[in-house]
PABA-980259 format. One record per residue (C-alpha): residue number from 1; residue in one letter; x, y, z. Coordinates in Angstrom, 3 decimals. Example, Ala and Ser with C-alpha at 12.3 -4.5 7.8 and 13.67 -1.06 7.14 Angstrom:
residues 2
<rec><n>1</n><res>A</res><u>12.300</u><v>-4.500</v><w>7.800</w></rec>
<rec><n>2</n><res>S</res><u>13.670</u><v>-1.060</v><w>7.140</w></rec>
***
This chain:
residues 68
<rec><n>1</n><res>X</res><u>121.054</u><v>110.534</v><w>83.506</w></rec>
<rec><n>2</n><res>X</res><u>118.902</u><v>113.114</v><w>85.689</w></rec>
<rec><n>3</n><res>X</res><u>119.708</u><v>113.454</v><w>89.398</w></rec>
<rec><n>4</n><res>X</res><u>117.632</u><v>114.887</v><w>92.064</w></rec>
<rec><n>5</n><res>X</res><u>117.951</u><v>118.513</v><w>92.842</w></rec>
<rec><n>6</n><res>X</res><u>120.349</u><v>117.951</v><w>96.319</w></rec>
<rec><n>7</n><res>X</res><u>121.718</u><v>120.279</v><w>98.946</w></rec>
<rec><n>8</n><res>X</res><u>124.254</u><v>119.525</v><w>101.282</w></rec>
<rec><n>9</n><res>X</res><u>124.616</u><v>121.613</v><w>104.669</w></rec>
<rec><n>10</n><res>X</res><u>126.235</u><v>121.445</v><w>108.008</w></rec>
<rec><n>11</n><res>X</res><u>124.984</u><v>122.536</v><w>111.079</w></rec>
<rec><n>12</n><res>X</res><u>125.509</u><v>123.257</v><w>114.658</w></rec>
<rec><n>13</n><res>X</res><u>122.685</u><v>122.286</v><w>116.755</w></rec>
<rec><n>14</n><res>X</res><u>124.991</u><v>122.292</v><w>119.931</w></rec>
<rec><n>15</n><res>X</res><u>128.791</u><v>123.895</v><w>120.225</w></rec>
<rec><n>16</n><res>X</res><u>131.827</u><v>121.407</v><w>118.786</w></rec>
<rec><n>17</n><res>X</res><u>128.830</u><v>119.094</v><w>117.644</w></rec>
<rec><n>18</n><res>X</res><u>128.244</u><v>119.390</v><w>113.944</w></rec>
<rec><n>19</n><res>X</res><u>125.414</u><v>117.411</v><w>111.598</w></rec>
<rec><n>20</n><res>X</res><u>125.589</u><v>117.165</v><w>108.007</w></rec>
<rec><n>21</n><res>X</res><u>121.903</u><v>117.037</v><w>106.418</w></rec>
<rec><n>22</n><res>X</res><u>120.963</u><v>116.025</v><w>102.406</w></rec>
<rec><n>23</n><res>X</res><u>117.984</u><v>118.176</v><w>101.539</w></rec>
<rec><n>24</n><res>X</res><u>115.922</u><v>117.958</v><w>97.924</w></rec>
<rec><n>25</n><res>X</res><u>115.538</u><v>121.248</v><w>96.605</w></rec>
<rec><n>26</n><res>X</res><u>112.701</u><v>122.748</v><w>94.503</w></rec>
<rec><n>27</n><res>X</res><u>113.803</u><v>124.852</v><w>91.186</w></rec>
<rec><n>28</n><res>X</res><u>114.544</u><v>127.591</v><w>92.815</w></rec>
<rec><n>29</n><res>X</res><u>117.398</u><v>125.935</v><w>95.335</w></rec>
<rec><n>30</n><res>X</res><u>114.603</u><v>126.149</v><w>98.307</w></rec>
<rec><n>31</n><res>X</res><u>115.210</u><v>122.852</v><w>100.314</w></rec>
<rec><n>32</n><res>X</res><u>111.632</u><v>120.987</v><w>100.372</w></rec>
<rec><n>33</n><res>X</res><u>112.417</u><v>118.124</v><w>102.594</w></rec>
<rec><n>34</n><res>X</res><u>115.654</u><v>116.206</v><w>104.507</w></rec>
<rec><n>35</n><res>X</res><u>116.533</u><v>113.410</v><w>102.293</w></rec>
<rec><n>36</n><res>X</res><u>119.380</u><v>111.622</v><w>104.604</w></rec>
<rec><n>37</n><res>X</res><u>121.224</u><v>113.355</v><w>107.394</w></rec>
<rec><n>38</n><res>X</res><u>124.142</u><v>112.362</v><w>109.884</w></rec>
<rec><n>39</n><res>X</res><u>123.048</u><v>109.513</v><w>112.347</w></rec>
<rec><n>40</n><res>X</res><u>125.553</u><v>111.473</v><w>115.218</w></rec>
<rec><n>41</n><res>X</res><u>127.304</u><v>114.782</v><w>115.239</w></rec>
<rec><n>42</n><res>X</res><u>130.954</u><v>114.987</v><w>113.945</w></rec>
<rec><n>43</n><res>X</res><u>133.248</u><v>116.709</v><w>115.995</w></rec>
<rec><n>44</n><res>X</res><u>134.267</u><v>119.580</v><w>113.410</w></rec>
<rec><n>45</n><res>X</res><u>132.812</u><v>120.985</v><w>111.284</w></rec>
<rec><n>46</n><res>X</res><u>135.542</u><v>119.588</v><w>108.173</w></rec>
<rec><n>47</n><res>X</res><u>134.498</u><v>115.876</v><w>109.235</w></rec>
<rec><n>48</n><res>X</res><u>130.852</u><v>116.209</v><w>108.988</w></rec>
<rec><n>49</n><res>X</res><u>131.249</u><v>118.002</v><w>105.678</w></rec>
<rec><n>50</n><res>X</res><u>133.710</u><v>115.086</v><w>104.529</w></rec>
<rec><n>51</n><res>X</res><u>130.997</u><v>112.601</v><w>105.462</w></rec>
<rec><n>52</n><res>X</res><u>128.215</u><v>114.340</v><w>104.553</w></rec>
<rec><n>53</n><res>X</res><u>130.261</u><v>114.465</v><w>100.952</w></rec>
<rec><n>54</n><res>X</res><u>130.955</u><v>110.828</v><w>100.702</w></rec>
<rec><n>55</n><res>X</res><u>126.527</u><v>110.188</v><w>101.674</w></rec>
<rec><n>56</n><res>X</res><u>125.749</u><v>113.138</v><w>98.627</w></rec>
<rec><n>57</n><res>X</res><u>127.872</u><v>111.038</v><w>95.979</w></rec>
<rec><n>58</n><res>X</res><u>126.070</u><v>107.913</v><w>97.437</w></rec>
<rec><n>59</n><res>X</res><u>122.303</u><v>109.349</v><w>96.702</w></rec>
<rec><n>60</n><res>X</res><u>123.281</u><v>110.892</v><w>93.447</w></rec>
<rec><n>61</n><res>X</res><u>124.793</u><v>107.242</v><w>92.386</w></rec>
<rec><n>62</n><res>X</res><u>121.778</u><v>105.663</v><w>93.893</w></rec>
<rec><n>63</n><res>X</res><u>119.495</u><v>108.664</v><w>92.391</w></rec>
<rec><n>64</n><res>X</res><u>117.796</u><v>108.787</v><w>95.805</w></rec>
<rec><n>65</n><res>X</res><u>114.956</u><v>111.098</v><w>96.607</w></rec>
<rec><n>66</n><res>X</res><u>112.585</u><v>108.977</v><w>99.261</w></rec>
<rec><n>67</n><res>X</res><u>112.656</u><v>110.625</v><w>102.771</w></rec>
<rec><n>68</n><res>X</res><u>115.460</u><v>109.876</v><w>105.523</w></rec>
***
């Protein structure tokens, strides 16, 4: 089984608010597009990287690759 080139990354738009974001990458690890992200910001940065975790394992079980 083939999965989608994936990305996970956490950001900071705004202080203490933190957004995890799925991206599909092209060969080279360049992110093309947002697959899924966080619907609202985590307050640390460990608990949007937890939950952006769990969503990655979701898509690569699901083999997603359509847009968020």
């Amino acid at each position: 089984m083939t999965h989608p080139a994936l990305k996970l990354i956490v950001e900071e738009p705004q202080p203490g608010a933190f957004v995890w974001k799925l991206q599909q990458t092209d060969a080279d690890g360049q992110p093309m597009r947002t697959v899924r992200e966080g619907e609202s910001p985590a307050d640390s940065y460990e608990a949007a990287l937890a939950s952006g975790t769990r969503a990655l394992q979701t898509a690569l079980r699901e083999g997603e690759t359509s847009p968020a």
